[in-house]
N, C-alpha and C positions, 0 to 999 in steps of 0.2 A: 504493500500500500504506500511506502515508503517512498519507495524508489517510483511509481506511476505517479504519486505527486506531484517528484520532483523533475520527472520528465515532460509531467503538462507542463510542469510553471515552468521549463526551460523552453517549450514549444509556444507558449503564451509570450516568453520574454522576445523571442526571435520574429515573432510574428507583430508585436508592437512596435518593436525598434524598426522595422523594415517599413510601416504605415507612417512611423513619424518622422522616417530619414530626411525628407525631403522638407518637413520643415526649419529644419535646424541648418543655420548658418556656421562657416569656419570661425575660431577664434569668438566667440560671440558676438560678432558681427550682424548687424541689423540689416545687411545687404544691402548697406547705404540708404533704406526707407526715408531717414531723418532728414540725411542731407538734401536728396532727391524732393521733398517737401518743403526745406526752407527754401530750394532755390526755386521751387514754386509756387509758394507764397511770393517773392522778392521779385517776380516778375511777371504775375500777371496780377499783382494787386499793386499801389500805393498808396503816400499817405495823404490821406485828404483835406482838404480845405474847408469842406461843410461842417456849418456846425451838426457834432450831437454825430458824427461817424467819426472814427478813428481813420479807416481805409476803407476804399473802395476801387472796382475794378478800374484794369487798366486799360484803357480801349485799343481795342486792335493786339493785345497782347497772346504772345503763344507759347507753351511750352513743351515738350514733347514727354510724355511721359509711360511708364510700360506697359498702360491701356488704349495710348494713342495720345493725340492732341489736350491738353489742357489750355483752353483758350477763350478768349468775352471777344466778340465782332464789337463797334467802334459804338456803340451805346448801352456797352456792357453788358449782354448777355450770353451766353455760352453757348456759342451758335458762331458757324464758319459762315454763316448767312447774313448778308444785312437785310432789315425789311424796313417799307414802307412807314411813315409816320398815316400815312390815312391806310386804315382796313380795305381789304377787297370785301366788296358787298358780296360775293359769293361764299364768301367764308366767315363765319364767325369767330372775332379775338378772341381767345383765353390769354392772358396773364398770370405766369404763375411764380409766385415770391415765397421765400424762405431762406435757409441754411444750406446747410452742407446735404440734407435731405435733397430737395430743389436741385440745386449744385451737381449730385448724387456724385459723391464722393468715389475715389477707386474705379469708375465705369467709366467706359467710351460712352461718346456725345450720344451714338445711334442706342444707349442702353440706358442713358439717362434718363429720371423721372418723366419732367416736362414731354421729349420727346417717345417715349411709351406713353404718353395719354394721348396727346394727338394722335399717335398710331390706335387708340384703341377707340376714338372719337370717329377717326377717319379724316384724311384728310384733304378731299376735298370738299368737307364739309367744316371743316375747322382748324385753325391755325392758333398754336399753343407757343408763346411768348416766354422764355426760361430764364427770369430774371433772379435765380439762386444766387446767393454767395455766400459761399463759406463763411461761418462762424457768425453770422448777424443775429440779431435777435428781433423782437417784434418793435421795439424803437427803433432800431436803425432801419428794417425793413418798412416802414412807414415812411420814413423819412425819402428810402430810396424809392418809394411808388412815386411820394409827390417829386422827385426832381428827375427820375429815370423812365420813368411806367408811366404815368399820367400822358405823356407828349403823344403817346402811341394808339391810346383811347381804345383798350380794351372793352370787351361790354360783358364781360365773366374774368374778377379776378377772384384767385385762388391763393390762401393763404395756408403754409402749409408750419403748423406750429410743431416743435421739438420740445421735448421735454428737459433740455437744458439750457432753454428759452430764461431760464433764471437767474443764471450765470454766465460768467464770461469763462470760455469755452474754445479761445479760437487761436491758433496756428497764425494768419494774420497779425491778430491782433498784437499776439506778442512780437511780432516783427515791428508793428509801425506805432502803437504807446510810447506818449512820452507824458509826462507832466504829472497831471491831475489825472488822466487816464492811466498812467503807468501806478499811480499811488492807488488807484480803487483795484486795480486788480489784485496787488502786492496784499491791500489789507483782505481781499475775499479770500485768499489763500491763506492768509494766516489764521483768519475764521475759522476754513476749514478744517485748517491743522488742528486747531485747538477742540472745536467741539468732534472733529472724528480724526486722530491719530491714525487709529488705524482702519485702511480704505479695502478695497475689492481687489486694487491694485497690489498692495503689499501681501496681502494672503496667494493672491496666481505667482506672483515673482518669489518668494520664498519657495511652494510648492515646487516652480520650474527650477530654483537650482539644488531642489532636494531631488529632486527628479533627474537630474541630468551627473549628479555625482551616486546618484544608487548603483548598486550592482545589476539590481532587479528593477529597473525600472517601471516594471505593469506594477511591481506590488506598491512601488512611490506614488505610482500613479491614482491608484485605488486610493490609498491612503491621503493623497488632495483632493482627490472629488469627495471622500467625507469629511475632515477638514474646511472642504469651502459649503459643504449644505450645511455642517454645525453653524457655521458663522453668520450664512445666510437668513437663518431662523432670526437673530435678531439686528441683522443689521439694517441700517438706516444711510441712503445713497446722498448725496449731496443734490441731487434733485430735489428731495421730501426736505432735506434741511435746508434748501435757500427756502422754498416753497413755505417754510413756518417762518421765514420774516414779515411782517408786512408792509417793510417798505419794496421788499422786492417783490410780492403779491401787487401792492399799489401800480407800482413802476411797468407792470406788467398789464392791469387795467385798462391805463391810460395809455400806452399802447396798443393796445387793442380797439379802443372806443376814439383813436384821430385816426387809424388805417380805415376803419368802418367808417366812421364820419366822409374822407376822402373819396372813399370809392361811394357813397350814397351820394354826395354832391358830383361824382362825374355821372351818375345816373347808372352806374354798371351794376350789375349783381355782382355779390361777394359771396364767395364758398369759403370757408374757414375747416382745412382739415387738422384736427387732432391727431397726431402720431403717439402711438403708445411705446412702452419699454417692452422690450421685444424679447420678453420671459415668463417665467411662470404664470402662465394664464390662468392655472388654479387656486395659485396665491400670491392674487395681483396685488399689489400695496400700493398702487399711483392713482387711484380713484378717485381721490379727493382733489388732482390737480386735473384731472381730468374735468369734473364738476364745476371746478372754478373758470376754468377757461371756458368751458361751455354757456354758464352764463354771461360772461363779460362779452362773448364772441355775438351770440342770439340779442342781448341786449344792446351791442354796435351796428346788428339789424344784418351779419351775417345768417345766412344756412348752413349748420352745423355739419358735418360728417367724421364722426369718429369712429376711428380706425380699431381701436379697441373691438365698440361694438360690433363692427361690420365682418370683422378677422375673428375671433376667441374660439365660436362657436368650431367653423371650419378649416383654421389654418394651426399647424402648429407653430411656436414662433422661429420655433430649430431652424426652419424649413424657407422664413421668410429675410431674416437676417444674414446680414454679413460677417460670416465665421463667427466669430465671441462678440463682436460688437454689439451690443445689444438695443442701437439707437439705429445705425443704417441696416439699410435694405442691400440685401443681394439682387442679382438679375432675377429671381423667382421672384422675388419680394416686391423689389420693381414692377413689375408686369403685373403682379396678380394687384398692387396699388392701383397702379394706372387705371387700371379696368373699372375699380371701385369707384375713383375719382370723376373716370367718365361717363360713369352710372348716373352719378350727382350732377354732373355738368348739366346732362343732356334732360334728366328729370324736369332739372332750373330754369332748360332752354324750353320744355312743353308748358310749365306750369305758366299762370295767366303773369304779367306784368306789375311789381306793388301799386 
């Protein structure tokens, strides 16, 4: 019994090690990820001039990266296309604003959000405007409708909220902060320091160099994924703990309620999509920030669609996210969004006129 033991666990240990070769880089080397990112941030963003944004895109900016082009056409959006300031009457504008979501992070342009909805809308019936970028939040993306979006007179804009919509969160930003901007990020970090030491992050980065100095690595392995469920029982993500301030709850309100304001005075319809955390759908903990954004969204005279409710029942989140990430979408994730998204579009576009 002994010895069949020790033969599975040596056939389990050869059989792990061979699945996860290919994740592992020489030298612990990130395979340049970082660097490849900051010189992507550094050139197709700068630093901005408007007030109430840090950075924003660069126009006409490109950078090549190992899913293809990273690049904004010359009125900043993420598009090798320029288009028209007037609509083609044959086709109805979408507008779609947000983060790194929008943006859609790690994909080529043809697997991007924006461009999966208009493909799932059709597109000679509808032209989908991808004014994502990376790290914004629901102020600055407000701010970018009225000086970027507005000129183009969308008549369906889409606002697509992230759930660390709360905080500052962005790869930009830390490139192009200085001043009073550079002093609020410093103090949100030491916040966080203080009220959660220990994160999500430090539990997987111990597990992986427990993991990587084991003999036996499947048994390291077994031993972090119960490790990180103990922990998860009671942990508390910085999502939930900006979310119990209420000046950052407030700061989020009113962002929400001048983007609705804007798009009700350009006469367009506003879809406001919720993005959930993209795990345990059986013990979801973000509900509360879901409910709050939902009203502040319905009361700036948005139509809600959360992704939560529309996903839970039939998707798992394994299935819709990007590897561990547990915020972006993969190409599954992507597609099967779009499709939701142009579920709503297209509902907004039969329903009668307010």
């Amino acid at each position: 019994m002994g010895v069949s033991s020790l033969l599975a666990l040596g056939a389990a240990e050869l059989v792990y090690r061979a699945r996860t070769a290919n994740d592992e880089t020489p030298d612990g080397d990130d395979g340049g990820w970082r660097d490849r990112y900051r010189h992507m941030n550094e050139t197709i963003y700068r630093r901005s001039a408007i007030e109430g944004l840090v950075y924003e895109p660069t126009p006409s900016a490109s950078v090549e990266m190992e899913y293809g082009a990273a690049a904004f056409n010359s009125a900043g959006m993420r598009d090798d296309e320029e288009h028209a300031l007037v609509p083609d009457a044959s086709r109805t504008r979408v507008a779609m604003i947000g983060d790194s979501i929008v943006w859609s992070e790690f994909m080529a342009h043809h697997d991007s959000l924006p461009d999966r909805t208009e493909e799932a809308l059709g597109r000679d019936r509808y032209e989908v405007l991808p004014f994502g970028v990376s790290g914004y939040d629901t102020t600055q993306e407000a701010i970018w409708y009225e000086r970027a979006v507005r000129p183009f007179d969308p008549a369906v804009v889409v606002v697509v909220w992230c759930m660390n919509d709360f905080v500052i969160m962005s790869g930009p930003f830390e490139r192009f902060a200085e001043g009073r901007d550079r002093e609020e990020k410093d103090a949100q970090d030491a916040w966080l320091e203080e009220v959660a030491p220990v994160r999500r992050e430090t539990i997987d980065w111990v597990a992986q160099q427990r993991e990587e100095a084991a003999t036996f690595r499947v048994l390291a392995h077994g031993y972090g994924l119960w490790e990180r469920a103990r922990f998860e029982r009671s942990y508390v993500d910085e999502y939930l703990l900006a979310f119990g301030e209420e000046t950052r709850r407030d700061r989020a309100a009113r962002a929400i309620a001048r983007i609705g304001g804007a798009i009700r005075e350009d006469e367009a319809r506003g879809v406001f999509v919720i993005s959930p955390v993209l795990e345990h759908w059986d013990h979801y903990r973000w509900q509360a920030l879901h409910d709050f954004v939902r009203e502040e969204a319905e009361r700036a005279g948005f139509t809600v669609l959360d992704l939560y409710e529309a996903l839970h029942t039939e998707h798992d989140p394994a299935d819709l996210r990007s590897g561990s990430d547990n915020l972006h979408y993969g190409r599954t994730g992507t597609r099967v969004i779009a499709g939701t998204i142009a579920d709503a579009i297209t509902s907004l576009d039969a329903s009668p006129s307010p």
